[in-house]
C-alpha positions in Angstrom: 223.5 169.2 81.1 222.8 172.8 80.8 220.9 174.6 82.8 217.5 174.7 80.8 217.0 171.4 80.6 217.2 171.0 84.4 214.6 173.5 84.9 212.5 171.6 82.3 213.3 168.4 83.6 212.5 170.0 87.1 209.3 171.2 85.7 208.7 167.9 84.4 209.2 166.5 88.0 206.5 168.8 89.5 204.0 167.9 86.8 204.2 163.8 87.8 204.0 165.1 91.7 200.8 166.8 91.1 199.4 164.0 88.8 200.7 161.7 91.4 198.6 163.3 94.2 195.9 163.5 92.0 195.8 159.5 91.7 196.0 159.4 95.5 193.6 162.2 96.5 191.0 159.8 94.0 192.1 156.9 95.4 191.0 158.0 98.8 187.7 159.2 97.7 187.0 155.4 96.0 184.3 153.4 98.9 183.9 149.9 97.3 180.8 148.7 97.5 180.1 146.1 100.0 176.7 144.7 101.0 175.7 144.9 104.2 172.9 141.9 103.7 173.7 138.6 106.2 174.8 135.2 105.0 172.4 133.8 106.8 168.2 133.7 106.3 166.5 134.2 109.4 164.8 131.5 110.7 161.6 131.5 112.4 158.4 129.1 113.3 154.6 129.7 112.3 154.6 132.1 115.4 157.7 134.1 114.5 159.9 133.0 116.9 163.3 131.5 116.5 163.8 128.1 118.0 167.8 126.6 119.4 168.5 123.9 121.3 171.3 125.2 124.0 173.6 122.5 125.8 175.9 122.8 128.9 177.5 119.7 131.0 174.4 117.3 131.6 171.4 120.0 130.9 169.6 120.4 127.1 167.4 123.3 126.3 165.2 124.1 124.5 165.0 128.1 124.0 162.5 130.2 122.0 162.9 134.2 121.3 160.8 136.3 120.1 160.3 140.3 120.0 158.7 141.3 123.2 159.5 143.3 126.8 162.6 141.2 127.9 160.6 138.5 129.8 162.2 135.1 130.4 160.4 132.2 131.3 162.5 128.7 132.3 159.9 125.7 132.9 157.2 127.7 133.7 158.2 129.9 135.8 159.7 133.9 136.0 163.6 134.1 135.6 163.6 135.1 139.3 162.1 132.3 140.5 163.4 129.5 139.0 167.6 130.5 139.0 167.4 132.5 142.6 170.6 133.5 142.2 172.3 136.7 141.2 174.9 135.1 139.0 173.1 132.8 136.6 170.3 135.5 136.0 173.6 137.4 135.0 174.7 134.4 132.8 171.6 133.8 131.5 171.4 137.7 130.3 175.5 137.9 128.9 173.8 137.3 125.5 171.3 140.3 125.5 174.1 142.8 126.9 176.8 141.5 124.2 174.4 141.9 120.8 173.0 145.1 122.8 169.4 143.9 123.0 168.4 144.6 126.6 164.6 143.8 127.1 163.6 143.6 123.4 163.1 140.0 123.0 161.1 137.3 125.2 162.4 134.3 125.7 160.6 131.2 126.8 162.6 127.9 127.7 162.6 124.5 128.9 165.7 122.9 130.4 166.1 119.5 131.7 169.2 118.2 133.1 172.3 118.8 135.3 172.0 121.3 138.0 171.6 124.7 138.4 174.7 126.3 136.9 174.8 123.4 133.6 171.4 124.9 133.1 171.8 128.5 133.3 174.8 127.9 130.6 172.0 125.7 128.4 169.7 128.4 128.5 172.8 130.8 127.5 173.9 128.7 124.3 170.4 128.5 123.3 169.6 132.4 123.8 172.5 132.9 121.7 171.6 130.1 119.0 168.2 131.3 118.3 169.3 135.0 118.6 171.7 134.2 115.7 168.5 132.8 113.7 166.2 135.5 114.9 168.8 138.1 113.7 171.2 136.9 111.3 173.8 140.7 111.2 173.8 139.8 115.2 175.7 136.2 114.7 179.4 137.8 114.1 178.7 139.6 117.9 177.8 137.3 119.5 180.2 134.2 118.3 183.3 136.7 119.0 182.2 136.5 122.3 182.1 132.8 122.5 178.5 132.2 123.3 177.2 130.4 120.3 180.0 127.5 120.9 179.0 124.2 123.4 181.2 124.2 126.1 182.7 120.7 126.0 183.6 119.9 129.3 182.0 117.0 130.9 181.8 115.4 134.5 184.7 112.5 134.0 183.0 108.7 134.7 184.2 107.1 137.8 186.8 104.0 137.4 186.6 100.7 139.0 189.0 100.2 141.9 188.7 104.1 142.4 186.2 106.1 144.7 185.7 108.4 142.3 186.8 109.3 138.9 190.4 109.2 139.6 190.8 109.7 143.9 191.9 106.4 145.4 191.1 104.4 148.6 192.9 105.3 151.7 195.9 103.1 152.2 196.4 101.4 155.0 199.6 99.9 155.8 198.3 97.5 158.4 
């Protein structure tokens, strides 16, 4: 090989680098287009509110959002009221703080069933099922979470010959 042809086949060699970081200076520049519209259609009543039913243990709700100030009503009565304490006002309000909705959206419920802490997680699956219908783009938040699936776990019936589900009687030797 003489010693023009490795300059030309040098020269040739810088030619394909810049056409090769031509391709990859366009390829970066290339957005594809994706749509940012929702599967899902929202879903609302005759009064624009989004309806879910929310479940927990023993206790069913029955939850309605709509836009408002951030009030939440359970049975008739004021948040405060009804779950006293500090902790299921906090449960109750996980799915506001997740989809970043802080006092934007009023929520009115009815929950029967179980105790206090089944009720409070109700009133959570059910905030965060009709929050899901009420805004569609919210529903990938707030199911990474976990909050729009029921939490299975059930008291355990009790067994005969057994005083409770699965304890024993004392044994008495004599």
């Amino acid at each position: 090989m003489s010693d023009t042809e490795t300059v030309q086949s040098l020269s040739d060699l810088k030619d394909l680098g810049e056409v090769a970081t031509a391709v990859e200076t366009s390829e970066e520049t290339f957005t594809p287009v994706v749509s940012n519209a929702p599967l899902r259609e929202q879903q609302l009543d005759a009064y624009g509110r989004a309806y879910a039913t929310g479940r927990r243990k023993d206790a069913v709700a029955r939850v309605w959002v709509k836009p408002g100030t951030g009030k939440v009503i359970i049975n008739g009565r004021d948040q405060e009221v009804y779950f006293a304490r500090p902790t299921l006002r906090l449960v109750i309000n996980q799915t506001f703080q997740v989809a970043g909705r802080d006092g934007q959206y009023d929520v009115i419920a009815t929950v029967k069933g179980g105790g206090l802490s089944g009720q409070a997680g109700a009133v959570k699956h059910g905030i965060a099922q009709a929050l899901s219908k009420y805004e569609p783009a919210l529903r990938a938040a707030v199911k990474a979470a976990g909050f729009l699936t029921r939490d299975p776990r059930v008291v355990e019936r009790k067994k005969y010959g057994r005083a409770k589900a699965r304890r024993s009687f004392q044994f008495s030797k004599r």
